[in-house]
Structure formats: structure tokens, C-alpha cells
VOZAGU-609197 format. One record per residue (C-alpha): residue number from 1; chain; x, z, y. Coordinates in Angstrom, 3 decimals. Example, Ala and Ser with C-alpha at 12.3 -4.5 7.8 and 13.67 -1.06 7.14 Angstrom:
<nodes>
NODE   n chain     east       up    north
NODE   1     A   12.300    7.800   -4.500
NODE   2     A   13.670    7.140   -1.060
</nodes>
This chain:
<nodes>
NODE   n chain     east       up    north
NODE   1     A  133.766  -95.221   74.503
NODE   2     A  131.715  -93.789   77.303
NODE   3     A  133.130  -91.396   79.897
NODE   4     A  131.291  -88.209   80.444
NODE   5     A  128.326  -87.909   82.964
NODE   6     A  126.366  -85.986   84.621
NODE   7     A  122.162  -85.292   83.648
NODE   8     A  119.316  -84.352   86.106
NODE   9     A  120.509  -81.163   86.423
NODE  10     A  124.121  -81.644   87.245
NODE  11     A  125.440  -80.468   83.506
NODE  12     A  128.384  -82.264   82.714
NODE  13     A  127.530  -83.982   78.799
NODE  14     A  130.279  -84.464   75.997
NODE  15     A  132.074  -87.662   75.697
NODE  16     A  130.876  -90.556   73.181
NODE  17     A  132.713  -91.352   70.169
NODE  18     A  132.340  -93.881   67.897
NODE  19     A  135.336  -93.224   65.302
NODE  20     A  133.161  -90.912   63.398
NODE  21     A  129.847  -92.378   62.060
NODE  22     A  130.822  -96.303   63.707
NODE  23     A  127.775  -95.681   66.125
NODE  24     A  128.116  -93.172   69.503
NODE  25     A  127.327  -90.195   69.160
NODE  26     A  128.186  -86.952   71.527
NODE  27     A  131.663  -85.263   70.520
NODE  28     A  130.211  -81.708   70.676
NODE  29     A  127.085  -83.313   68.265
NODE  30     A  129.161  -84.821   65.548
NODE  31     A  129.218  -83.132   62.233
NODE  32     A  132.727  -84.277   61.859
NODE  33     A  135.902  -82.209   63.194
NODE  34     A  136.642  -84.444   65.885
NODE  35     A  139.507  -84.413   68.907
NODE  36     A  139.111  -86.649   72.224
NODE  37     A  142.141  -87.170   74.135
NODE  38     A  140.618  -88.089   77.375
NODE  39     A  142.680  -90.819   80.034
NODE  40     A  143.669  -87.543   81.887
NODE  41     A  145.089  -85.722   79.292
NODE  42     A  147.307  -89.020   78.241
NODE  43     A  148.293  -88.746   82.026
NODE  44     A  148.913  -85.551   81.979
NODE  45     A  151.109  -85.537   78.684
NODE  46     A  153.914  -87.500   80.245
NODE  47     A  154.416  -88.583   76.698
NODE  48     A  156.527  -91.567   75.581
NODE  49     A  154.472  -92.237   72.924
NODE  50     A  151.173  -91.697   70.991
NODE  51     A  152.493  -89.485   68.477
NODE  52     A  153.911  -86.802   71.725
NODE  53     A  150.126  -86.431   72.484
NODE  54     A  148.841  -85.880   69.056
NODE  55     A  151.485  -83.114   68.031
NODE  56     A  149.626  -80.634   70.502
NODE  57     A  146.246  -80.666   68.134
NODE  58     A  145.306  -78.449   65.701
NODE  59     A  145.522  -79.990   62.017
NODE  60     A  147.883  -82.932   62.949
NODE  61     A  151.774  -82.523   62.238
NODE  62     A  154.201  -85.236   63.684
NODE  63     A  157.581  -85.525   61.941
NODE  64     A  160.761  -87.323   63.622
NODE  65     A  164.150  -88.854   62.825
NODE  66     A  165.682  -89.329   66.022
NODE  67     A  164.360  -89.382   69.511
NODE  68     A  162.494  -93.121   71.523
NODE  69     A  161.618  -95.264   69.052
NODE  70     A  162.856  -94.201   65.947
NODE  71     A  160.266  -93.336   62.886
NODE  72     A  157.264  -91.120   62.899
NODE  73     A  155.302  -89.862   60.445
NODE  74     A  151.699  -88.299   61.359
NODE  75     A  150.625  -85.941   59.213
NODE  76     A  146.184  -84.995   59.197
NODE  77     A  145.406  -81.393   57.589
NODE  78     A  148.375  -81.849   55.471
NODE  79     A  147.612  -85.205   54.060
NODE  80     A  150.671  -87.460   53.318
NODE  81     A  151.412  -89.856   56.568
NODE  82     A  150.455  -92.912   54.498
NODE  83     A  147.009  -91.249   53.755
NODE  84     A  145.399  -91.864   57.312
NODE  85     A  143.993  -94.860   59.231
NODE  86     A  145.051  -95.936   62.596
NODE  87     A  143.153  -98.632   64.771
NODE  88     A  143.087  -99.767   68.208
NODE  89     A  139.084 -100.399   69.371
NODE  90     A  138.296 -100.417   65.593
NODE  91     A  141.298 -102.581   64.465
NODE  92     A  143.474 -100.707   61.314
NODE  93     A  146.883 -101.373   62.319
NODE  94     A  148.657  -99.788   59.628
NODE  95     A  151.384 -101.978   57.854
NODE  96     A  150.771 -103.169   54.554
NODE  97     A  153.778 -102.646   52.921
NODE  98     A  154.015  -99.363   53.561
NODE  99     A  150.872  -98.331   54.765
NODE 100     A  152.623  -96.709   57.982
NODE 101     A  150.940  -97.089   61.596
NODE 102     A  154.372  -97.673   64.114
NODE 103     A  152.971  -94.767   66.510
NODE 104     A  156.782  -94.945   67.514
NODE 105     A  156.100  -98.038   69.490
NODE 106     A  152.730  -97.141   71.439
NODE 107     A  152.540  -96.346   74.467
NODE 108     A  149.953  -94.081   75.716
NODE 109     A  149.508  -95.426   79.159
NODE 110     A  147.204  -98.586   77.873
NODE 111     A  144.810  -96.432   76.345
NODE 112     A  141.692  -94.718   77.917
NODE 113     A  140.973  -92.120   75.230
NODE 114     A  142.325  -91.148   71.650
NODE 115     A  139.634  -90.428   69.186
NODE 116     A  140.299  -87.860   66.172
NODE 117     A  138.209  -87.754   63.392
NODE 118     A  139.556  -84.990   60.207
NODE 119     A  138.634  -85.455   56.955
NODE 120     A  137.636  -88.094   54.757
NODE 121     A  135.999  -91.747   55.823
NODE 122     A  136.675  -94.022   53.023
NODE 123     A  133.271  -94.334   52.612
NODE 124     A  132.765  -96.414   56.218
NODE 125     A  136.171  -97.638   56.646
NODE 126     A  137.689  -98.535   53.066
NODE 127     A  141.178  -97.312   51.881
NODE 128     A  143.639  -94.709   52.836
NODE 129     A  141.437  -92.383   55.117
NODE 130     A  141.783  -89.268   53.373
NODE 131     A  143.412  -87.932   55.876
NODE 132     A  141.517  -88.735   58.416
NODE 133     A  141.057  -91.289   61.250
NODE 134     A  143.022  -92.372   64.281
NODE 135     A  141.595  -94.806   67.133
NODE 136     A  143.020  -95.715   70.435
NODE 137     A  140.366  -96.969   73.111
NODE 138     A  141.678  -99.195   75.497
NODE 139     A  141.011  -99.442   78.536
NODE 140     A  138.196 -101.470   79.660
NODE 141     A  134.397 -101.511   81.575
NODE 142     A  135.544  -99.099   84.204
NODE 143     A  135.010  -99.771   87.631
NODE 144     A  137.377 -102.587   89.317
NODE 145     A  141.396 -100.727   90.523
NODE 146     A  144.770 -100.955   89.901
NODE 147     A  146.892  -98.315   88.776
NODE 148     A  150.800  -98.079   88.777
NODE 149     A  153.205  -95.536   87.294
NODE 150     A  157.204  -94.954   87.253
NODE 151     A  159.644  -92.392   85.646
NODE 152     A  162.746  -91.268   84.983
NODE 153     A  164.586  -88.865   82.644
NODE 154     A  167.428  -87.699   80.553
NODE 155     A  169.694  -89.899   78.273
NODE 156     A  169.264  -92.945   80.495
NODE 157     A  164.883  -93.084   79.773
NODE 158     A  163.223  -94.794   82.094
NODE 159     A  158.913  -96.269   82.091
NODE 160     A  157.270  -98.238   84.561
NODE 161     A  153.373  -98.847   83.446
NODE 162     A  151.067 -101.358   85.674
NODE 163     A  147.396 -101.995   84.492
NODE 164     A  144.192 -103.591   86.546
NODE 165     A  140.542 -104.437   86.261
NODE 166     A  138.166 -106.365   87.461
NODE 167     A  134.149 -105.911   87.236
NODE 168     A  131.346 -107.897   88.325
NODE 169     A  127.882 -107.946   86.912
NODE 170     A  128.298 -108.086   83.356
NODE 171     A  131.651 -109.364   83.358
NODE 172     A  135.308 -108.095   83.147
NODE 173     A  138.780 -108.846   82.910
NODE 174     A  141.519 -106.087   82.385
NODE 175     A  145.330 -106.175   81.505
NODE 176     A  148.222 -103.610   81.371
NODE 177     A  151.485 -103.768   80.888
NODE 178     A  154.573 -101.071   80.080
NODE 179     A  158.086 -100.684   80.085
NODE 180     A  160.456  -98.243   78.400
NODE 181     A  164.286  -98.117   77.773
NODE 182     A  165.899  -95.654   76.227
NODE 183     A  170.090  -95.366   76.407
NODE 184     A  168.825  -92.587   73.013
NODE 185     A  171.419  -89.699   71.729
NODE 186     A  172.953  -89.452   68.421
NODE 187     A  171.092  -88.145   65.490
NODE 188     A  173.656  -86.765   63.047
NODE 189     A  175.940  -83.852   63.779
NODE 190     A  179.282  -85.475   64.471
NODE 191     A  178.217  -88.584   65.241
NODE 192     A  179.070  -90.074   68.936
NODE 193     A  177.077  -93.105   68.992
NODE 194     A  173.482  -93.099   70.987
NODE 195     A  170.765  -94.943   69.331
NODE 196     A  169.066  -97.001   71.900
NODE 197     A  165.204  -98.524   72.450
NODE 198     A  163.646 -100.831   74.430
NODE 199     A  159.982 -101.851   74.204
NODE 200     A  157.677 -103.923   76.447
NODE 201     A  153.826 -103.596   75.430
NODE 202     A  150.803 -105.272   76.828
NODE 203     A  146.810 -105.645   76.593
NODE 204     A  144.351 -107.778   77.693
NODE 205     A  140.670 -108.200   77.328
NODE 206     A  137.961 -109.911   78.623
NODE 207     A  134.693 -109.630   78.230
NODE 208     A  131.068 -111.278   79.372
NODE 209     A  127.016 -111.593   78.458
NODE 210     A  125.598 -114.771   77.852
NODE 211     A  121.867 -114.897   77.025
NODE 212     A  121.682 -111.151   76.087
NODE 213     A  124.679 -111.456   73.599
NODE 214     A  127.898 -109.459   75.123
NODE 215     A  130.822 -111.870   73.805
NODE 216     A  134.566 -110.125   73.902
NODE 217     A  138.638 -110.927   73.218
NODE 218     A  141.485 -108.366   73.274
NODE 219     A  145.032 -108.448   72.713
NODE 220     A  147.367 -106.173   72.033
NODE 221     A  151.478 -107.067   72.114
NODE 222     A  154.678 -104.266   71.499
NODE 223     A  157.853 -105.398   71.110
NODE 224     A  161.505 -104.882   71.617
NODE 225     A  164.542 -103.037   69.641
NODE 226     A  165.667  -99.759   68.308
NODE 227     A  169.145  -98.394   67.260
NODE 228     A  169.780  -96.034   64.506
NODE 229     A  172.977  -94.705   62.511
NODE 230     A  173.706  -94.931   59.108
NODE 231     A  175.202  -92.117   57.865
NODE 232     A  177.934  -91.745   54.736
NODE 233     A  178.820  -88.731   53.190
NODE 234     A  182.520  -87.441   51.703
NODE 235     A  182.949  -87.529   48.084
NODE 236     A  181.833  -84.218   47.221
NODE 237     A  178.531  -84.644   49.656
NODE 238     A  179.473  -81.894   51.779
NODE 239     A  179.395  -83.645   55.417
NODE 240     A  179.183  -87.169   56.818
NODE 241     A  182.326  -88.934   56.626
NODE 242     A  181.271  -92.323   58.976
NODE 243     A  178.514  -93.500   60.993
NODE 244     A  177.496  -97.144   61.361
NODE 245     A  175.726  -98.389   63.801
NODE 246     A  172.394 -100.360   63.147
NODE 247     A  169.462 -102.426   65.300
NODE 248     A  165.951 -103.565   64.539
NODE 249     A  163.880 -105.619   65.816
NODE 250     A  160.015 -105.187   65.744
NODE 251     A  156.726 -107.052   67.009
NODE 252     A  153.377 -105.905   66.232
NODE 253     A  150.202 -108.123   67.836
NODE 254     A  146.602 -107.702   67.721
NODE 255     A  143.948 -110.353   68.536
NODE 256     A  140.166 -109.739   68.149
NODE 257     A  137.490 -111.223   69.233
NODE 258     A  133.771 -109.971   69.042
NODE 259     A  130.081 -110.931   69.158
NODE 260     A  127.290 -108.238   69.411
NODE 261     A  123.750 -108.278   70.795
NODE 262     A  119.690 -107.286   69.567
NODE 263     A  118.407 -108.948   67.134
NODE 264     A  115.116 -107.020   67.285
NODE 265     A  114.507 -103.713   70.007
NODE 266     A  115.780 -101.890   66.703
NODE 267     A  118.359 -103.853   65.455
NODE 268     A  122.250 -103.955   66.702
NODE 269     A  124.824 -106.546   65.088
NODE 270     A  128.370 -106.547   65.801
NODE 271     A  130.864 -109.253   64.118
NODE 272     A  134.307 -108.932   64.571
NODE 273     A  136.990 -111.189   64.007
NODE 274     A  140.897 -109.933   63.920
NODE 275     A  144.515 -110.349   63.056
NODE 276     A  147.220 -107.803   63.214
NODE 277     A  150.935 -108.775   62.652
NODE 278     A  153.383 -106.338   61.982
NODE 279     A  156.936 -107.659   62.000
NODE 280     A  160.342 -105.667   61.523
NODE 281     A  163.592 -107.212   61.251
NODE 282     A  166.625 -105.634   60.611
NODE 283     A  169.360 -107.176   62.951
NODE 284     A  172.316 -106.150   59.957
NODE 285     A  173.160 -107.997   56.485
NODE 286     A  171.734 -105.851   53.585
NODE 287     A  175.161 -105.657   51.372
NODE 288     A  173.019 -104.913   48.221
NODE 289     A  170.831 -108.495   48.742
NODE 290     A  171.700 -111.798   47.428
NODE 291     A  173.699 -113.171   50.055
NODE 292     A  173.466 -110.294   51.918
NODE 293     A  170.281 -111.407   54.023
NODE 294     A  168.502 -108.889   56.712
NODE 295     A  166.205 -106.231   55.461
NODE 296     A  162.574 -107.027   56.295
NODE 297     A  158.880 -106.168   56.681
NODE 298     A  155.838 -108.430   57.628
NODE 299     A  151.996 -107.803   57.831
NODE 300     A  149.675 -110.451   58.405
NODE 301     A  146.109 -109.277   58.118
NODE 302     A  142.740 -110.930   58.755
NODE 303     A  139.885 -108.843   59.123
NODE 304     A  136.324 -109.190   59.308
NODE 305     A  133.782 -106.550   60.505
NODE 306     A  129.839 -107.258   60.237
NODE 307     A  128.259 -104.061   61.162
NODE 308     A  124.456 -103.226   61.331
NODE 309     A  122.396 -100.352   63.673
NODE 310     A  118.706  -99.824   62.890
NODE 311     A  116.760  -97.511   64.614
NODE 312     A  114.709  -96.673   61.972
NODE 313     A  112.991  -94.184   63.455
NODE 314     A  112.735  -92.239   67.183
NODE 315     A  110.882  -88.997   68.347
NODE 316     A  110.126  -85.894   66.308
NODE 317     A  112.153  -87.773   63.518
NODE 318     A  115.605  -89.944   64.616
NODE 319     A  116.615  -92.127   61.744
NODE 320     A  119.459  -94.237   62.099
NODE 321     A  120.405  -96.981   59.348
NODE 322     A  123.710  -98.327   59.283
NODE 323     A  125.036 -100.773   57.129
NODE 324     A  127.927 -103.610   56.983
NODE 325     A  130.678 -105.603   55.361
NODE 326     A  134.907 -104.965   55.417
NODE 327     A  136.918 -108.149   54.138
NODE 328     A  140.177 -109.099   54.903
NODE 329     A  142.903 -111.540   53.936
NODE 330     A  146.718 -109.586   54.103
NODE 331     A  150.068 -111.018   53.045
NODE 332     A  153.353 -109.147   53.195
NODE 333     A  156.815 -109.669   52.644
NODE 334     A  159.329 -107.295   52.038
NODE 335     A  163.306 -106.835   51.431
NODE 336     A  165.030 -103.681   51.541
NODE 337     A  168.194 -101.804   49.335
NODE 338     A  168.170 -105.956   47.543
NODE 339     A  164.713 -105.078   46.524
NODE 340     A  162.052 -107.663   47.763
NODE 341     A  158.438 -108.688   47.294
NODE 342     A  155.550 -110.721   48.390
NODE 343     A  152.180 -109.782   47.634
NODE 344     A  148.804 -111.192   49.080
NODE 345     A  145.696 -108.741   48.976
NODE 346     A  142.039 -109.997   49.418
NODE 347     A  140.171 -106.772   49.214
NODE 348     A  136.078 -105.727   50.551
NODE 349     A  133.889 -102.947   51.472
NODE 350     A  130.892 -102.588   51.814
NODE 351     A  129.066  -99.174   53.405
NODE 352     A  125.403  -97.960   53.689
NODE 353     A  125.357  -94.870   56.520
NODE 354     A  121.862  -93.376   57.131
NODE 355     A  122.038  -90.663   60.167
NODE 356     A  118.613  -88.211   60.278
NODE 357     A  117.506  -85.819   63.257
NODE 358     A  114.574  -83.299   62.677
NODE 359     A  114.409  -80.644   65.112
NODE 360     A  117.367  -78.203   64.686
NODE 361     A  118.571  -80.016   61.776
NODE 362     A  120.744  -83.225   61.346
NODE 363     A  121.580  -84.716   58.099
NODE 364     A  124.227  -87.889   57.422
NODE 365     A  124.629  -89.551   53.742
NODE 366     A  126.581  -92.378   53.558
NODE 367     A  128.195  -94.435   50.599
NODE 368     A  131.045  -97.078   50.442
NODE 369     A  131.838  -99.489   47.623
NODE 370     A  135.677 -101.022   47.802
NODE 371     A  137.106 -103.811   45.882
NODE 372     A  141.112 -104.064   45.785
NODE 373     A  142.758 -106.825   42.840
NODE 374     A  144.331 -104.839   40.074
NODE 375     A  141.918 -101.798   40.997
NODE 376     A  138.540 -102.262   40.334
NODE 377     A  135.567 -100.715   42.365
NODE 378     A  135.795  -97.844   44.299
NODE 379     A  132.654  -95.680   45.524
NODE 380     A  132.947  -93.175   47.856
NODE 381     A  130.510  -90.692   49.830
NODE 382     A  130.044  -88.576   52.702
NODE 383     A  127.305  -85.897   53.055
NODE 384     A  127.080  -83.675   55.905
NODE 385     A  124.864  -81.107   57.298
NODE 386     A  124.290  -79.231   61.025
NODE 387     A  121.909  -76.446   61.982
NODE 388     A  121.659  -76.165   66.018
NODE 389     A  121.820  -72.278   66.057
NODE 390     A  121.220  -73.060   69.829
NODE 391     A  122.025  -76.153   72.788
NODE 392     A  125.670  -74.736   72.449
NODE 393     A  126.443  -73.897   68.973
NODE 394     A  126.309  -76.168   65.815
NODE 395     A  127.129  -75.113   62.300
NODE 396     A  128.002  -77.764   59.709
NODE 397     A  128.583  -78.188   56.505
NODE 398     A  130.067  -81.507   54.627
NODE 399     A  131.660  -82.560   51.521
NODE 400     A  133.191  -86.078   50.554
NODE 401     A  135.205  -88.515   48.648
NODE 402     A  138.114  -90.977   49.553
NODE 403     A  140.604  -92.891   48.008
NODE 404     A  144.156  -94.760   48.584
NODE 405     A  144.987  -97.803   47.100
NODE 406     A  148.876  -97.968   46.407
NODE 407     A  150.770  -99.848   48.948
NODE 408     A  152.748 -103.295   47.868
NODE 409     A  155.895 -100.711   48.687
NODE 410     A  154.070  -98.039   46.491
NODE 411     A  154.709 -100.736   43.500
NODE 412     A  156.946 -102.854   44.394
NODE 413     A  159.269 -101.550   46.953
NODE 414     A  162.521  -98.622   46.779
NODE 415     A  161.806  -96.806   43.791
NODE 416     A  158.563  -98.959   42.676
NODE 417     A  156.445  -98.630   40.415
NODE 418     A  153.523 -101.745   39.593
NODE 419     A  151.353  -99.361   37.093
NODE 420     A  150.609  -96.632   39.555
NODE 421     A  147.057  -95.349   39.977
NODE 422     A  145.174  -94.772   43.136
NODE 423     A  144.805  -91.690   44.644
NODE 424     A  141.590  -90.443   44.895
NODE 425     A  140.352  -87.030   47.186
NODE 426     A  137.383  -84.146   46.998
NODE 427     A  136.905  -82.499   49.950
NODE 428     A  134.582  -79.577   50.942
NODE 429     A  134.256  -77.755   54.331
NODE 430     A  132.170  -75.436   56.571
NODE 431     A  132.500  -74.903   60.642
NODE 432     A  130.911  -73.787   63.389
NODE 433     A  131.708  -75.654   67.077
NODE 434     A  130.765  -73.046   70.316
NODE 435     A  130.683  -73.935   74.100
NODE 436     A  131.734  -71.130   76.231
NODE 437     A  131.011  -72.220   79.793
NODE 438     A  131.560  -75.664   81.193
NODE 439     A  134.730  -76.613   79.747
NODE 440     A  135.636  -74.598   76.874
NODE 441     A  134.527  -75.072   73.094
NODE 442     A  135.532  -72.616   70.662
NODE 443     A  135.895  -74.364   66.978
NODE 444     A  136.663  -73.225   63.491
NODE 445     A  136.431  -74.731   60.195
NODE 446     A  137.548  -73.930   56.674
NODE 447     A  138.693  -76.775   54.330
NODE 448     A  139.595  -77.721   50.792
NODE 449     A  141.213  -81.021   49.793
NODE 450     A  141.558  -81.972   46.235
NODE 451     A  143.709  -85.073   45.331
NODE 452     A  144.089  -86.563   42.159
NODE 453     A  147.174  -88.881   41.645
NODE 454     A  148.633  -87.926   44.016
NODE 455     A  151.513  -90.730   44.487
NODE 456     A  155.552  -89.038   45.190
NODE 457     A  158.774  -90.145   44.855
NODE 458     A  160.211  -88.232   41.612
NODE 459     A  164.268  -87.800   41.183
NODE 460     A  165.607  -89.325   38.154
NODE 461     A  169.345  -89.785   37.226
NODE 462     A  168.540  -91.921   34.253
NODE 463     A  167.264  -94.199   36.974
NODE 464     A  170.844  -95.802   37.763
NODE 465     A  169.286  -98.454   40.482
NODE 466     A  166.975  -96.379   42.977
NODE 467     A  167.825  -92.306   41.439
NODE 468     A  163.930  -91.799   40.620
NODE 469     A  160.807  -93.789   40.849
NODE 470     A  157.144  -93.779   42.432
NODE 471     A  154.768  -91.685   40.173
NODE 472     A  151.225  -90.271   40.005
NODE 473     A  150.978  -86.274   39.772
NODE 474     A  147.931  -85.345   38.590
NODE 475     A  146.362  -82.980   40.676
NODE 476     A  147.429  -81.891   44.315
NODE 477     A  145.451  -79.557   46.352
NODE 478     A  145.234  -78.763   50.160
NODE 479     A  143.093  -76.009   51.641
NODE 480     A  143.559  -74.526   55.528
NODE 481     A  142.110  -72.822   58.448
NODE 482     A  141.744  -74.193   61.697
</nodes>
């Protein structure tokens, strides 16, 4: 991600992105509905968490249980929360078991921007993005500083964020590090207890050229504890009769390490290499498990990323080819309500993008093929359209395909179901993106979303275990105004 600069004559330009197409590209270019939350909006936001600075975007609902660190749904365009991808510098983080990011645990001070991208990307970037995409930018290449930051609030909240960098040549180290502590407030009417949270996070990276090949490792560390109540109603359901107290534990990591350079003056590689652990204990016995062990989820997920730029051509035509590998390795392991699992996924995608400039008009096609046991082969597609009506207004048009594979939760979880179907999306929209001035951008867009089995819980009172199971609807359909 590359901050915005100045040209010969003083204009200020749009920010890169890279969330979009997987190759930079100016934000006010893209023919994707796109948001950047810049490093001085996060500042700004004083929020304790990611999903406090995405809730003030058009198209993106956040929904809460509770207040610090208890869950948090995101919601793209109306899309179900499990229907969108989250990463941190390209990483997915989401869980596997129930394909849930835990925004409730990230802090927005160790990020540098918050990229946006609306709409479908299956087609670059594999399951679940119908929705859309998420990605957090650390921060690192900036100039060499410190920075420190302290607050204090209500209910006993309290942060304290430190982060610094050092550059030289073509070198550079970086780390942050932030605390919060919540003493929380109940969430039920009636109940007295607070429900507490804690949470130290961290990142590091490093990064350095050797013999024109840039070589790079990040980390990324959250953990600490939440408190919650568990509610029980009176025999006729009409109010709670007792609360119980409850605590969690969680740890989610992130280690990647990277490799890029030419191979020719028209070709760019990039190989990645991560894992991501997601890890939530319940600190409670589970009275409906044999021998009442703790309720449980784990991720373990190893990722790699070979990704391809050719320039295939430059001047009165721009033509670039992009083209690359997803694979990854993830086990999980699950116990809630007594009901457990453990499931290993080995799953691939594989994406050809090619991006075309001529004149006013810019063209994108791209196509993904994805692999998942017990699925088959999924294609998906992306084809979008601009027309420069002038330097500051773009119209675009776009249509595309995505799909979700069901989570190990989906089948095998609360309410399971192993025969479900994946969910597959149609999507079809028009817009037109404006500068007015320096610093304002007027946008609008029109969307429809089609899904087809579409995956919801469904009540059932012949079900005497879980009250209803997991099913496939057939046809769902989302369309909206922004």
C-alpha cells in the first residue's frame, strides 16, 4: 500500500490498493466499489476495534452482543457475515470452523490503512468472498519514528498503543504493540455482572533486498480473555431467571514470510508462505460433553500464494496478465453444546486476471478454478467495464460469480448438517465515481445479488437434540442502492 503523493503539478493522486485486482492500482481508477481507511482516519476513529471503523461505511453493517471483546458479525451489502474474506497484508484470517474473522480482537492502531473491496472476488481469492473483501495493511516502509498513544474511558477501558520503525537503504524493521482492558457492563436486562476483556496484540516485520529480490517476514499475535453471561429463562420463557458467568480464552497468530523480485523487465513473482492459528478456549466445563470437557475452536492453516504480473503490453494499449496458484493445508477442531469434530481440508485455486487500458476505456476479465474435497470444481468470473467520461469521472459496469464452500461448523457443528451444498452468487451492477474538488468523491452504484443455496439455520421441533438443522434454501436475492 502506497500513501498518496503529489505529481509535477502539485495535484494530490488517489491512494494504491491492491485488495481489488492483487496488483496496485489507483482507488479512484478501480472498477471495483472500493473504501480506504487511511492511518488518519483509524486515528481519528478512537475506535477499540476494527469493526468501530468499518460501521461508518456505506454497504457494511456491524452487529454486536455485548460491548469490548465480545462477538461481531460484519455484514458486506447484506451478505451473511460468514460470506466475506478478511486478511491482514493478503493473509485470510477467517476461522475455519466457522468461517468468522475475530474483528472483536483487532486493534486498529497496528494498521496503516483498511482496504474495502464490495462485491464478489472468488474468482482471485477462492471461497467465501461473495460478500466482499476485507484487508488490513500494516504498517511498514514508512520513514524511520516512533509513535505512542494512551486512553481512558468509561466502565474501567483503558489502551496504551506503542509502535516504531526503522529504515535504511532498502532495509526495515518495524514492531507495534497494544494494550486494552476492559472492566465491560452487563449485557442482559437484569443482570449485575460486567463482562470483562483484556487483549495484548503485536506485529512485527522485517524486511530487506538481496541481489534485486526484496525478501520479507511478518507476524501478527492477539491474545487475552473475554467474559460473557449466560442467560436462563423462567419456565414459561417470559424473562431471564439467572445469569452465569463465563470466560474465554483466545489466541490468534499469523506468520508469513515472502519472496518477490523480476524475473524479466515484464515479469513480477511473488511467493508467499503463511500460517494462521486461531485458538478459542472456553475457560467453563460444557455440562452436555462427555465428561464435561471445555468448549473449543482451533484453526491451523497453511497457505501458499504464487502470484504472477506480466506487463503484457504498455503505451496506447496497457495489458496486464495476472496469473497464480492458492493451496493450503487447514485442520480444525471443534466442541461445543457436546457436539465435536475434526476435519482437515486440502483445497486449491487457481486464477487467470487479464487487466486492458485503451484510451478512455478499461476492461478486466478474470477466471478462478477452486478445488474443495467433497465439492468438486468450482469456476468463477469477474468482468468489468469503465468509460473515463473525463480525468474525474468513471462509469463502470461489472457482473460476476462467487461461491462458499460450507464451513466444518456448516456440517458438522450446532445444528449440522454433512450433505449441504455450496452456496453459489450472480451479481450485476452499474456506478459512476465523481471528484468534486480536492478531497471529495461523489459515488453511486446500483446492485443485484443472486444466491443460490443459500445456507440458514431452519427451526424444527422434531429435531429433539439442536431444535432445527443447517439447510440450503434455494434461491436468496439481495439488491440495494448506495
Amino acid at each position: 500500500n502506497q500513501l498518496a503523493r503529489a505529481d509535477d503539478t502539485g495535484a494530490a493522486l488517489s491512494e494504491m490498493i491492491v485488495t481489488a485486482t492483487r496488483v496496485p492500482e489507483r482507488a479512484d481508477q478501480a472498477l471495483e466499489p472500493v473504501i480506504v481507511i487511511d492511518r488518519q482516519a483509524l486515528e481519528d476513529s478512537l475506535a477499540i476495534d476494527v469493526g468501530d471503523v468499518l460501521r461508518f461505511h456505506a454497504g457494511i453493517d456491524i452487529d454486536r452482543t455485548g460491548g469490548p471483546g465480545q462477538p461481531l458479525s460484519v455484514f458486506i451489502r447484506g451478505a451473511n457475515s460468514d460470506q466475506s474474506i478478511v486478511m491482514i497484508d493478503g493473509v485470510r484470517i477467517n476461522s475455519g470452523t466457522q468461517a468468522l474473522a475475530p474483528l472483536m480482537n483487532i486493534s486498529p492502531e497496528l494498521f496503516d490503512s483498511i482496504e474495502i473491496v464490495k462485491g464478489p472476488r472468488s474468482a482471485i481469492y477462492g471461497t467465501d468472498a461473495i460478500g466482499g473483501v476485507i484487508n488490513l495493511i500494516t504498517r511498514t516502509g514508512a520513514a524511520s519514528g516512533a509513535d505512542v498513544m494512551l486512553d481512558y474511558g468509561r466502565y474501567g477501558s483503558g489502551e496504551f498503543a506503542v509502535d516504531g520503525r526503522y529504515t535504511v537503504d532498502r532495509s526495515s524493521v518495524q514492531a507495534a504493540l497494544t494494550g486494552q482492558h476492559s472492566a465491560g457492563f452487563p449485557t442482559y436486562v437484569g443482570d449485575t455482572i460486567d463482562s470483562g476483556y483484556k487483549n495484548l496484540s503485536g506485529t512485527a516485520a522485517i524486511s530487506t533486498e538481496l541481489a534485486g529480490v526484496e525478501l520479507g517476514a511478518r507476524f501478527y499475535q492477539a491474545t487475552g480473555a473475554s467474559q460473557y453471561a449466560n442467560a436462563v429463562y423462567n419456565a414459561d420463557f417470559t424473562a431471564f431467571q439467572s445469569f452465569t458467568p463465563l470466560n474465554e480464552d483466545f489466541s490468534d497468530r499469523l506468520l508469513a514470510l515472502h519472496a518477490a523480485g523480476e524475473l524479466t523487465d515484464r515479469w513480477h513473482m511473488r511467493l508467499t508462505l503463511s500460517r494462521v492459528v486461531d485458538d478459542l478456549h472456553q475457560e467453563q466445563a460444557d455440562p452436555y460433553a462427555p465428561g464435561n470437557a471445555r468448549d473449543f475452536d482451533y484453526t491451523s492453516r497453511d497457505t501458499i500464494d504464487w502470484q504472477n504480473d506480466v506487463k503484457v503490453a504498455s503505451g496506447w494499449l496497457n495489458q496486464t496478465l495476472t496469473f497464480g496458484a492458492i493451496v493450503y493445508n487447514e485442520d480444525t477442531h471443534s466442541l461445543s453444546y457436546g457436539t465435536g469434530y475434526t476435519i482437515s481440508t486440502h483445497a486449491q485455486t487457481y486464477y487467470l486476471q487479464d487487466q486492458l487500458q485503451l484510451g478512455s476505456n478499461r476492461l478486466l476479465l478474470a477466471t478462478g478454478l477452486a478445488h474443495y474435497p467433497g465439492f468438486g470444481d468450482h469456476q468463477t468470473w469477474n468482468a468489468e467495464y469503465g468509460y473515463a467520461v473525463s480525468a474525474r469521472t468513471l462509469l463502470t459496469l461489472s457482473a460476476g460469480t462467487a461461491f462458499r464452500a460450507p464451513s466444518a461448523t456448516d456440517r458438522f457443528g450446532f445444528g449440522g448438517s454433512p450433505d449441504l451444498l455450496p452456496e453459489s452468487s450472480r451479481n450485476y451492477e452499474v456506478g459512476i465515481k465523481s471528484h468534486i474538488g480536492e478531497h471529495q468523491e461523489l459515488t453511486l452504484a446500483a446492485f443485484q445479488d443472486t444466491i443460490d443455496n443459500l445456507i440458514v439455520f431452519v427451526n424444527d421441533p422434531s429435531n429433539l437434540l439442536y431444535g432445527g438443522e443447517n439447510r440450503n434454501v434455494d434461491r436468496a436475492r439481495i439488491r440495494g442502492i448506495e
